[in-house]
Backbone as ProteinMPNN parsed JSONL, in Angstrom:
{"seq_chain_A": "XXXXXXXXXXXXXXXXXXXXXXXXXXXXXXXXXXXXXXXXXXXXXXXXXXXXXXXXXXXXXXXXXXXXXXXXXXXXXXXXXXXXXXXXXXXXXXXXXXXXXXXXXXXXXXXXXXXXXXXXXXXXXXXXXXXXXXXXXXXXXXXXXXXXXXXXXXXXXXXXXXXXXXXX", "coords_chain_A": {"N_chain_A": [[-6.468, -8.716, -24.025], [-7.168, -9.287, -21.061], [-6.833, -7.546, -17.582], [-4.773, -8.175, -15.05], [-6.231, -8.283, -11.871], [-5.465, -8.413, -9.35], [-2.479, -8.453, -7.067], [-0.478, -9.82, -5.097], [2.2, -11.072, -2.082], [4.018, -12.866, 0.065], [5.685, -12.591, 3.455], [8.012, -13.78, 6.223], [8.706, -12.381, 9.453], [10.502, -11.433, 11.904], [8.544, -10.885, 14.415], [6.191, -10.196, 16.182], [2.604, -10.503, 15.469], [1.244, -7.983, 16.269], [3.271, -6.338, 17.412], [3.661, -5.695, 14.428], [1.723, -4.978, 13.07], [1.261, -2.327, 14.067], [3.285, -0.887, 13.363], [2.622, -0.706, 10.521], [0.05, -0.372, 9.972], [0.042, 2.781, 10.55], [0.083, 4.956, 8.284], [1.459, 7.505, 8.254], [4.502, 6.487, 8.717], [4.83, 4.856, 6.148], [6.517, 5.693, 4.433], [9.157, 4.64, 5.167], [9.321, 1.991, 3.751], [8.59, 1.69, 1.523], [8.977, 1.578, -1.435], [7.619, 3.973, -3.487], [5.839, 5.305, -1.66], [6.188, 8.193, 0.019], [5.717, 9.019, 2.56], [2.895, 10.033, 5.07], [-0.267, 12.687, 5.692], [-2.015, 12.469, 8.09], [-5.467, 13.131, 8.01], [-7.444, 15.111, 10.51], [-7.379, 14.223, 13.86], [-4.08, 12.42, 14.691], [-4.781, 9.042, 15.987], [-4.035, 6.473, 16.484], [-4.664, 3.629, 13.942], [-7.933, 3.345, 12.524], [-11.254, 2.429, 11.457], [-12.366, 4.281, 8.659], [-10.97, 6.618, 8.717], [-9.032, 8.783, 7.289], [-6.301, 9.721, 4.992], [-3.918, 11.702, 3.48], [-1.77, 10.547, 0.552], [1.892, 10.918, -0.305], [3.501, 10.826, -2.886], [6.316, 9.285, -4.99], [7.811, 8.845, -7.691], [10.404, 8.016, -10.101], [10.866, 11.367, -11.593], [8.524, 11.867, -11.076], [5.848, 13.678, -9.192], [3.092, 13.031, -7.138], [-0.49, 13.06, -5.875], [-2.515, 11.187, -3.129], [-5.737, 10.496, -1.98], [-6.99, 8.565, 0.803], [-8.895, 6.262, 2.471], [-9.06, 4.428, 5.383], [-9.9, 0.975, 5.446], [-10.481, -1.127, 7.172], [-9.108, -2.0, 10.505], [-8.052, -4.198, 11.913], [-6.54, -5.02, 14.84], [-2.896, -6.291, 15.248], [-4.197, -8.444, 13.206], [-5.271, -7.476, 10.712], [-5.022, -4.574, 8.114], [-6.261, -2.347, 6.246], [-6.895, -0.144, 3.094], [-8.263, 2.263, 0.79], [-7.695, 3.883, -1.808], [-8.952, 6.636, -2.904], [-8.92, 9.224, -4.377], [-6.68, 11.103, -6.549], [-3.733, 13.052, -7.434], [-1.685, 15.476, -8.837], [-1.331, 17.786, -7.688], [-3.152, 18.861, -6.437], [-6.259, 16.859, -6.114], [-7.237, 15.469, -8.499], [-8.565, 13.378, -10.014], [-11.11, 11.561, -9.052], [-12.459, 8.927, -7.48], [-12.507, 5.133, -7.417], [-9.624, 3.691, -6.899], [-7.543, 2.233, -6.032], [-6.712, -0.926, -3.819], [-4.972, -1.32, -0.918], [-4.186, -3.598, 1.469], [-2.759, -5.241, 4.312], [-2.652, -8.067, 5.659], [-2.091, -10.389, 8.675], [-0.418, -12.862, 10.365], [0.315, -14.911, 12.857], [3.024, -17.182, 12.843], [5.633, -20.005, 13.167], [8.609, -18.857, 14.066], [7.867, -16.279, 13.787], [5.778, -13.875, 12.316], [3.525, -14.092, 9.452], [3.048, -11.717, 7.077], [1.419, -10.296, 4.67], [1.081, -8.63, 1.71], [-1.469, -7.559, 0.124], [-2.228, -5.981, -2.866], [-5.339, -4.366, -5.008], [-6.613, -3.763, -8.094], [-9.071, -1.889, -8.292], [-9.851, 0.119, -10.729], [-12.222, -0.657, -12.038], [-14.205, 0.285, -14.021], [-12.482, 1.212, -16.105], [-12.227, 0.708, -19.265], [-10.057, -2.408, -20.316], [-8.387, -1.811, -22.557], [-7.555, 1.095, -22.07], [-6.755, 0.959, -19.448], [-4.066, -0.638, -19.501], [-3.151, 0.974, -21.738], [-2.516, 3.233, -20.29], [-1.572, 1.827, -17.796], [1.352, 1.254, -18.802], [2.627, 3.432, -19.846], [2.296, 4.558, -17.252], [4.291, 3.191, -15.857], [6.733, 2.82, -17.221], [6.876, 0.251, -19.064], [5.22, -1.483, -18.106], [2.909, -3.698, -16.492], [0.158, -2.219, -14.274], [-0.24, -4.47, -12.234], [1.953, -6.323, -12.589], [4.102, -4.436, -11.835], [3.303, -3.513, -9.378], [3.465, -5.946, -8.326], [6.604, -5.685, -7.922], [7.08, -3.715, -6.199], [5.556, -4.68, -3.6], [7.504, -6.726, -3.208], [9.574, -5.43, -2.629], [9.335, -3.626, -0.704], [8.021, -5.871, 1.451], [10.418, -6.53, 1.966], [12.196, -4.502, 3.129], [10.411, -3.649, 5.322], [11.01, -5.913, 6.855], [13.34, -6.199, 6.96], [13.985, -3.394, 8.697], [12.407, -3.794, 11.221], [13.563, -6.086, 12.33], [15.683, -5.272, 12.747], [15.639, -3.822, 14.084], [14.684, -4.971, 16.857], [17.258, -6.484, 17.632]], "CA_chain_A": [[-6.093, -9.562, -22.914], [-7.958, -9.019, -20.001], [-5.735, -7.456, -16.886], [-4.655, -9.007, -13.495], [-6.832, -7.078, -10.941], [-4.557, -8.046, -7.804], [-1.472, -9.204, -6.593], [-0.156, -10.393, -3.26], [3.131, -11.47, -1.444], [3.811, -12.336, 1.84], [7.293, -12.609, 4.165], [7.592, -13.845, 7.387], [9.291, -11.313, 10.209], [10.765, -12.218, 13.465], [7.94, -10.107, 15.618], [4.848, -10.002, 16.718], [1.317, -9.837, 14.579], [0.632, -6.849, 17.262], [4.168, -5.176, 16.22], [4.134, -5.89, 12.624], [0.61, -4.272, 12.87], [1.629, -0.811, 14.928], [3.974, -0.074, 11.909], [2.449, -0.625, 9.198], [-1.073, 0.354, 10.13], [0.617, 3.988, 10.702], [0.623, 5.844, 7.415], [3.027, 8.782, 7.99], [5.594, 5.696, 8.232], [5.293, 3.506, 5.369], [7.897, 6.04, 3.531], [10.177, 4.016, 5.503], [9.67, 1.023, 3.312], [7.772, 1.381, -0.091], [9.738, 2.267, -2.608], [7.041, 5.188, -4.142], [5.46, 6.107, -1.025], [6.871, 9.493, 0.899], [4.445, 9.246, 4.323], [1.598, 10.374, 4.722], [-0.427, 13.374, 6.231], [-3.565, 11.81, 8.56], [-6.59, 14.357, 8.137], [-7.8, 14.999, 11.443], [-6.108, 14.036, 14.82], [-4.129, 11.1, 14.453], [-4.926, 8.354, 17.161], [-4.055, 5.473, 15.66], [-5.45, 3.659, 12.627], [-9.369, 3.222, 12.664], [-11.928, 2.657, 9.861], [-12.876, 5.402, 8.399], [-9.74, 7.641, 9.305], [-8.889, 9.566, 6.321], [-4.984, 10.337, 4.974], [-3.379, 11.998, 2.359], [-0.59, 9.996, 0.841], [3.055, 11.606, -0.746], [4.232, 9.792, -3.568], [7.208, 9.707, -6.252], [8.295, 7.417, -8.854], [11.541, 8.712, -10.603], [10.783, 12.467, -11.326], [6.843, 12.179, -11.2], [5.653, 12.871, -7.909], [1.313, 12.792, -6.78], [-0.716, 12.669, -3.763], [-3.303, 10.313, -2.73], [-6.701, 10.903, -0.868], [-7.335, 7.667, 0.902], [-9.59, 5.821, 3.763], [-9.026, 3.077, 5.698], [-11.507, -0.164, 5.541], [-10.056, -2.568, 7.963], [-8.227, -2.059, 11.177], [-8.228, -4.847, 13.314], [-5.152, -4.672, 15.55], [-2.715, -7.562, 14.745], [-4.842, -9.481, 12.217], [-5.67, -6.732, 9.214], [-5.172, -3.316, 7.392], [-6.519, -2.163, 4.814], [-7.329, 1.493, 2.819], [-8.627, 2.25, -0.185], [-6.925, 5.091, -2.686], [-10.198, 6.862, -3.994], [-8.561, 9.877, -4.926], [-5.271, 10.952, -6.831], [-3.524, 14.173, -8.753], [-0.235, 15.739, -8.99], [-1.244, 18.854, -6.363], [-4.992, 18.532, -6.086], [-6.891, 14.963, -6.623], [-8.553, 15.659, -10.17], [-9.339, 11.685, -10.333], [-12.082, 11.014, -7.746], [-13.201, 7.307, -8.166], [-12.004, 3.95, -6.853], [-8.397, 3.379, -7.677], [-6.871, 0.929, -5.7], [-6.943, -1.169, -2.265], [-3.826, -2.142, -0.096], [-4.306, -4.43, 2.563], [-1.829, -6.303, 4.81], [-2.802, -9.427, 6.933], [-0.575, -10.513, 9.829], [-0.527, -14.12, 10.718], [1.571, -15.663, 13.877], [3.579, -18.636, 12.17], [6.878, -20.4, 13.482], [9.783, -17.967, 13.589], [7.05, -14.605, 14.147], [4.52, -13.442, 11.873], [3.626, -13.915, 8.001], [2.468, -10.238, 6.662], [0.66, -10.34, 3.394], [1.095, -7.252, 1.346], [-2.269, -7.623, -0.991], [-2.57, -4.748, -4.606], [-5.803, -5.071, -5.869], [-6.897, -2.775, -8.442], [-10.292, -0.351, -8.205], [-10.268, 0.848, -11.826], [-13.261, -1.778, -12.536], [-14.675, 0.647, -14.666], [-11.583, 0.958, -16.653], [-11.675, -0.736, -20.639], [-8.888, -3.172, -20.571], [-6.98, -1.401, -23.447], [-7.412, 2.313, -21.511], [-6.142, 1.166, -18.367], [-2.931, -0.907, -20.387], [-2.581, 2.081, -22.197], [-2.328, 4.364, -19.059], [-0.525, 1.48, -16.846], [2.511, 1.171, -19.741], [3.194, 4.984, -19.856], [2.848, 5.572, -16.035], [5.034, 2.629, -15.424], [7.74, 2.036, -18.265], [6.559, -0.44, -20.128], [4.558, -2.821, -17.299], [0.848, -3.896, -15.966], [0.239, -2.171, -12.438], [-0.19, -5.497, -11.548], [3.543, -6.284, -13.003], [4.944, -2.98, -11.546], [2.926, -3.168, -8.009], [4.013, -6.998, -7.468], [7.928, -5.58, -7.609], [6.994, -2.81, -5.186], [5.309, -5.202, -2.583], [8.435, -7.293, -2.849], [10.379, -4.357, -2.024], [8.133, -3.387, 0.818], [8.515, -6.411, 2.282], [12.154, -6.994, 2.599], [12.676, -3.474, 3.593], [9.931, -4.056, 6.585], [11.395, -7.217, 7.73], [15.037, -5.55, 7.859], [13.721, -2.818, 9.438], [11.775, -4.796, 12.231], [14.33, -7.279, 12.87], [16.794, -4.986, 13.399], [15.014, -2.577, 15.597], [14.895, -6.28, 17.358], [18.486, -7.027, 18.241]], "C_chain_A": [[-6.59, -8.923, -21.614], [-6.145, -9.196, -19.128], [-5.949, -8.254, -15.728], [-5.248, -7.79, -12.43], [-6.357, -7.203, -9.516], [-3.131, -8.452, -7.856], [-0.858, -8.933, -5.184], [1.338, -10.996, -2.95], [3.251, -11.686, -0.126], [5.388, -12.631, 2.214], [6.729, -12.993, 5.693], [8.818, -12.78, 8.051], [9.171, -11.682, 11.66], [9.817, -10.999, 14.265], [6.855, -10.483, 15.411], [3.834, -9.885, 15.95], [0.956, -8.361, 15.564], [1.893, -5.74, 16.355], [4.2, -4.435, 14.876], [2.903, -4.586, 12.513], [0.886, -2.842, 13.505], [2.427, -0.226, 14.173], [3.031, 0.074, 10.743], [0.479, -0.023, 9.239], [-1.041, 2.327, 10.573], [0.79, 5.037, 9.354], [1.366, 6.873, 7.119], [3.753, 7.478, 7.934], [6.013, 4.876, 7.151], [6.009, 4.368, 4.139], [8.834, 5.419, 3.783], [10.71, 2.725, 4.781], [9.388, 0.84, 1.97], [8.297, 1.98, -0.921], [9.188, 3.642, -3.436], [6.608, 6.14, -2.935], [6.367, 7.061, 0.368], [6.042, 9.357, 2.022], [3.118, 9.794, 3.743], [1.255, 11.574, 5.728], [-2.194, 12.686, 6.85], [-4.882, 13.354, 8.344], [-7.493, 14.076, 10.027], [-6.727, 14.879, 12.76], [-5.772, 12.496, 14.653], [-3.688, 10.476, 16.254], [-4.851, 7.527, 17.02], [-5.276, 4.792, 14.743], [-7.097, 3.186, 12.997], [-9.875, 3.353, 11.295], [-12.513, 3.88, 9.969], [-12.126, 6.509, 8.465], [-9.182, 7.338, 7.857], [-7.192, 10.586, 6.437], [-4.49, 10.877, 3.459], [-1.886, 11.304, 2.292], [0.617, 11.128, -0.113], [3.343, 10.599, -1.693], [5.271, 10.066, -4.732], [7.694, 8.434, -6.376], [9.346, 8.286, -9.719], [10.931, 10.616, -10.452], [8.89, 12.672, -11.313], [6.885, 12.423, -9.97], [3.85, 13.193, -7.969], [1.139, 12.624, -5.262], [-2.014, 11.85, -4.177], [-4.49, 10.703, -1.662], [-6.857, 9.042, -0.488], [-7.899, 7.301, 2.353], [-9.263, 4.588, 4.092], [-10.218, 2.332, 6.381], [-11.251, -1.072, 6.696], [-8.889, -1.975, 9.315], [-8.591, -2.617, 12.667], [-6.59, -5.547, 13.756], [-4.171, -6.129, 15.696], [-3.243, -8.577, 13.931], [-4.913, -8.591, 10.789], [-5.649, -5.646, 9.423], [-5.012, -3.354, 6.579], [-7.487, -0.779, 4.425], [-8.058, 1.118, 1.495], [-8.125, 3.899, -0.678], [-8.408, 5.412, -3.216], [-10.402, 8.357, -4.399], [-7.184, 10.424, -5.504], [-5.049, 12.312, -8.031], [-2.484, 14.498, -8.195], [-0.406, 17.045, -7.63], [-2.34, 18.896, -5.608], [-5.39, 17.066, -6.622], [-7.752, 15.628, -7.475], [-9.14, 14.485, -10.291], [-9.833, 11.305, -9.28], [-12.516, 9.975, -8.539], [-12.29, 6.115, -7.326], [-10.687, 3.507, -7.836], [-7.574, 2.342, -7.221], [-7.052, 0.71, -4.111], [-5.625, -1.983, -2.094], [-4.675, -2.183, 0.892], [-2.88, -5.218, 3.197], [-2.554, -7.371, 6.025], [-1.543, -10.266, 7.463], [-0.786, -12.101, 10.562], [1.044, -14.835, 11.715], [1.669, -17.126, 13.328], [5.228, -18.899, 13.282], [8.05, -19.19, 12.983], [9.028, -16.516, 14.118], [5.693, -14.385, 13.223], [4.484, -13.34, 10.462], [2.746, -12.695, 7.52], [2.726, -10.277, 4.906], [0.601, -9.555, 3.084], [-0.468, -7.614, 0.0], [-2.535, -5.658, -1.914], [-4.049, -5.2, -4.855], [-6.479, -3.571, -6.569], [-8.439, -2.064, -8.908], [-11.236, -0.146, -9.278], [-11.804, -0.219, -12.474], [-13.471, -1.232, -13.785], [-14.384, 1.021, -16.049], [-11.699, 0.186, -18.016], [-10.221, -1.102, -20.306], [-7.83, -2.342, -21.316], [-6.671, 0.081, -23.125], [-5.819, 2.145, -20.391], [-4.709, -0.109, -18.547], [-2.277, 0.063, -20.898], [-1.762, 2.893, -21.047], [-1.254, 3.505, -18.038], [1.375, 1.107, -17.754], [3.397, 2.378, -19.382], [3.028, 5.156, -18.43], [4.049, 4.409, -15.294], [6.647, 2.444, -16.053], [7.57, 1.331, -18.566], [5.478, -1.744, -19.274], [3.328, -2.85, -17.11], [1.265, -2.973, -14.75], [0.376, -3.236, -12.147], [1.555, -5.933, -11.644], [4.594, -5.228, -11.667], [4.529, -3.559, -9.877], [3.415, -4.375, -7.091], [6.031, -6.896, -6.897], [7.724, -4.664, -6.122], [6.463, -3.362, -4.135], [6.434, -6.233, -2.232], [9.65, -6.303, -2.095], [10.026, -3.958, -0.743], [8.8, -4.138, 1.784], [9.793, -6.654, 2.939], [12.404, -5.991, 2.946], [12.018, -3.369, 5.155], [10.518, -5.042, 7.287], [12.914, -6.576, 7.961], [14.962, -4.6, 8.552], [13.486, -3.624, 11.007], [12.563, -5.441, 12.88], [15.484, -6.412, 13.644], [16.909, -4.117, 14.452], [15.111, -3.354, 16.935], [16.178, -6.383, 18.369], [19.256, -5.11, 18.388]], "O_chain_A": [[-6.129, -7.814, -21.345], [-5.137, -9.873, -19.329], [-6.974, -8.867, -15.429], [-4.771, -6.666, -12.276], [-6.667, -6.413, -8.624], [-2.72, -8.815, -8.958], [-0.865, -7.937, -4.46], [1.7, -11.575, -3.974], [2.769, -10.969, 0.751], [6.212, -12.872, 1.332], [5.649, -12.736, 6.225], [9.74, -12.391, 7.333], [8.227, -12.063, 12.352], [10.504, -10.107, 14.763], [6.547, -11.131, 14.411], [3.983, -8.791, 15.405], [0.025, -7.749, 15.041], [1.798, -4.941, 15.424], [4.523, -3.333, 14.432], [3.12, -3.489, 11.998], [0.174, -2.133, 12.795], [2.416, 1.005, 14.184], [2.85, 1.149, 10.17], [-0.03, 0.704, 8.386], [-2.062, 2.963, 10.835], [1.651, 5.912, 9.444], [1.851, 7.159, 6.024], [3.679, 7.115, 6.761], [7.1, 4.307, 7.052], [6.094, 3.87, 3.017], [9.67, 5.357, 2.882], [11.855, 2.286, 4.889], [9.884, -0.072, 1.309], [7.952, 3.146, -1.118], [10.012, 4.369, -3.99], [6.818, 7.353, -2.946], [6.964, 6.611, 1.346], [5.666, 10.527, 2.104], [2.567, 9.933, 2.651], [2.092, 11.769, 6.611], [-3.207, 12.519, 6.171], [-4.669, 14.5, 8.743], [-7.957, 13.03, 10.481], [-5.57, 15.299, 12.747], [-6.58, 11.576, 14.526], [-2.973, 10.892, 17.166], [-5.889, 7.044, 17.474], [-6.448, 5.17, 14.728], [-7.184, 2.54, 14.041], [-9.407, 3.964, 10.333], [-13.012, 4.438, 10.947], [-12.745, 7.546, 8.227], [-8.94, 6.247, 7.339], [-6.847, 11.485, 7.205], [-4.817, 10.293, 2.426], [-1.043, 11.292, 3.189], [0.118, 12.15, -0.584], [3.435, 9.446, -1.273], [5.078, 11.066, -5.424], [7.908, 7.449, -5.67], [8.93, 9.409, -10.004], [10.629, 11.073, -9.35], [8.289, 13.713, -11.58], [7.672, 11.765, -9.289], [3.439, 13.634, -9.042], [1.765, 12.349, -4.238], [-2.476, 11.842, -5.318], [-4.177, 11.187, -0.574], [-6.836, 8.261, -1.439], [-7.476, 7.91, 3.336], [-9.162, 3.691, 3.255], [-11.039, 2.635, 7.247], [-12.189, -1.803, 7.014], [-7.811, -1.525, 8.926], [-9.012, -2.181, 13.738], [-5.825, -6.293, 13.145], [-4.715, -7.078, 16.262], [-2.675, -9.668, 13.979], [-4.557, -9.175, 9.765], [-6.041, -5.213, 10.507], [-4.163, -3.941, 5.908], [-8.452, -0.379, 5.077], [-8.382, -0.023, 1.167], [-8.216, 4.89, 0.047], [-9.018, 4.573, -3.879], [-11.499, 8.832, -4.693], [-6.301, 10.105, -4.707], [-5.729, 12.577, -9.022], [-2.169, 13.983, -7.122], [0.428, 17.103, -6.726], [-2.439, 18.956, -4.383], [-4.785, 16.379, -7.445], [-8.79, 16.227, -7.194], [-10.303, 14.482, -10.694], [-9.135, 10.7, -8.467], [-12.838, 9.945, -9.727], [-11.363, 6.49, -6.609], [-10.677, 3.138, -9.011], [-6.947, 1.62, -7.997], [-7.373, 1.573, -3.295], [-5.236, -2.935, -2.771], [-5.549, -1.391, 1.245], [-2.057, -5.719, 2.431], [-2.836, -7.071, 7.185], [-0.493, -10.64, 6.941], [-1.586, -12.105, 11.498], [2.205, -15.095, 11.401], [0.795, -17.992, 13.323], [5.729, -18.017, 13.978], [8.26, -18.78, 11.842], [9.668, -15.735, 14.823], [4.615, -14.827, 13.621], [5.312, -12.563, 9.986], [1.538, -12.879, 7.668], [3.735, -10.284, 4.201], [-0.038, -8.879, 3.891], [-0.076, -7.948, -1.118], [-2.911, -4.576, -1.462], [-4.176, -6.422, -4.939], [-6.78, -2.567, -5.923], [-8.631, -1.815, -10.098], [-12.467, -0.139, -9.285], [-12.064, -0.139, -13.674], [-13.102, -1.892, -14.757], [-15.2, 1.174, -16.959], [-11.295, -0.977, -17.998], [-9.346, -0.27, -20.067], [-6.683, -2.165, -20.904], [-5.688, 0.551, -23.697], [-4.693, 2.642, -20.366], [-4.344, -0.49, -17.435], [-1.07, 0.221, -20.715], [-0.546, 3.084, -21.032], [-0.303, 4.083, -17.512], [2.366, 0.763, -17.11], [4.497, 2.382, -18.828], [3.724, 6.112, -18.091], [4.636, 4.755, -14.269], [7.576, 1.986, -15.387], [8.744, 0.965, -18.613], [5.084, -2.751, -19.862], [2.612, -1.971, -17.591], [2.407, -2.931, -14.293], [1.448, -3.313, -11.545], [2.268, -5.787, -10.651], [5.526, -5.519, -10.917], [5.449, -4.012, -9.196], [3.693, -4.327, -5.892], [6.618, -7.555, -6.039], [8.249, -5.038, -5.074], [6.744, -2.625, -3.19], [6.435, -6.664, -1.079], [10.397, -6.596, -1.161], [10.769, -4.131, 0.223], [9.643, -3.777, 2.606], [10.085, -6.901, 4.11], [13.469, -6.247, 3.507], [12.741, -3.091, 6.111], [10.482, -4.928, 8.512], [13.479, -6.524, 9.053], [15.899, -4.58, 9.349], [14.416, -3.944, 11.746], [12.4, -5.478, 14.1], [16.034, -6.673, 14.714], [17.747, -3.788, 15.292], [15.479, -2.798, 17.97], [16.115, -6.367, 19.599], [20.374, -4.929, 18.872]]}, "name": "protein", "num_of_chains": 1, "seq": "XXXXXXXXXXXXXXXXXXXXXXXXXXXXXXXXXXXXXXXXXXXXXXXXXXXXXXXXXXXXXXXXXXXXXXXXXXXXXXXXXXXXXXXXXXXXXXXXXXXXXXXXXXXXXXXXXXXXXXXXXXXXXXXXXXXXXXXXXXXXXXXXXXXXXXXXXXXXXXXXXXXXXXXX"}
């Protein structure tokens, strides 16, 4: 069975496409909302997000934890961000290669702004029954795609209660 190579959600959030975008284009912060990810460490000086600006991410999932080498492809200020994961290991990144791309797009709608959390996954190169094998056992029994669409639901509702309430 051939896998699902993205998945997407979106939420709307009483603020701003400019706001929405000044958080979440920030990688030390998005420990604040993602259920795996711990912050991040920017390489270099951080000046806000720009393509090509290079972060290491923190991550844990029950007692596993990993880090993340990753670049960002997209940062246009209120409309899009977006990275790409293209390295990953428990202390050092042993797996150099294309592993996955988050993106968020920020759209001014009635009420504030609809913010699109898009997964899509990298492994191209991946046989089907490898990267099943490998997403079962690093998930408990799910697809990434399965697993990553709970964790962008989580995301979101933790951003929008954040946000809102920073708000009032």
């Amino acid at each position: 069975m051939p896998r699902t190579m993205s998945v997407a959600d979106s939420i709307v959030i009483d603020a701003t496409p400019a706001q929405v975008y000044e958080q979440l284009s920030d990688p030390t912060a998005m420990g604040r909302w993602s259920p795996e990810n711990q912050g991040a460490t920017v390489r270099g000086a951080w000046r806000g997000a720009y393509v090509g600006m290079v972060f290491d991410g923190r991550n844990k999932r029950g007692p596993a934890r990993w880090t993340t080498r990753c670049t960002v492809t997209a940062a246009d200020p209120g409309a899009r961000f977006a990275f790409q994961v293209h390295a990953i290991g428990l202390r050092r990144h042993l797996f150099l290669g294309p592993i996955a791309t988050w993106e968020y797009r920020f759209e001014a709608v009635a009420g504030g702004t609809r913010v699109t959390e898009i997964w899509t996954d990298d492994r191209r190169r991946w046989p089907d029954f490898l990267a099943h094998a490998f997403d079962r056992a690093a998930t408990g029994g799910k697809t990434f795609a399965q697993f990553q669409g709970g964790n962008i639901r989580t995301t979101l509702k933790r951003l929008k209660a954040a946000l809102e309430s920073d708000r009032s």
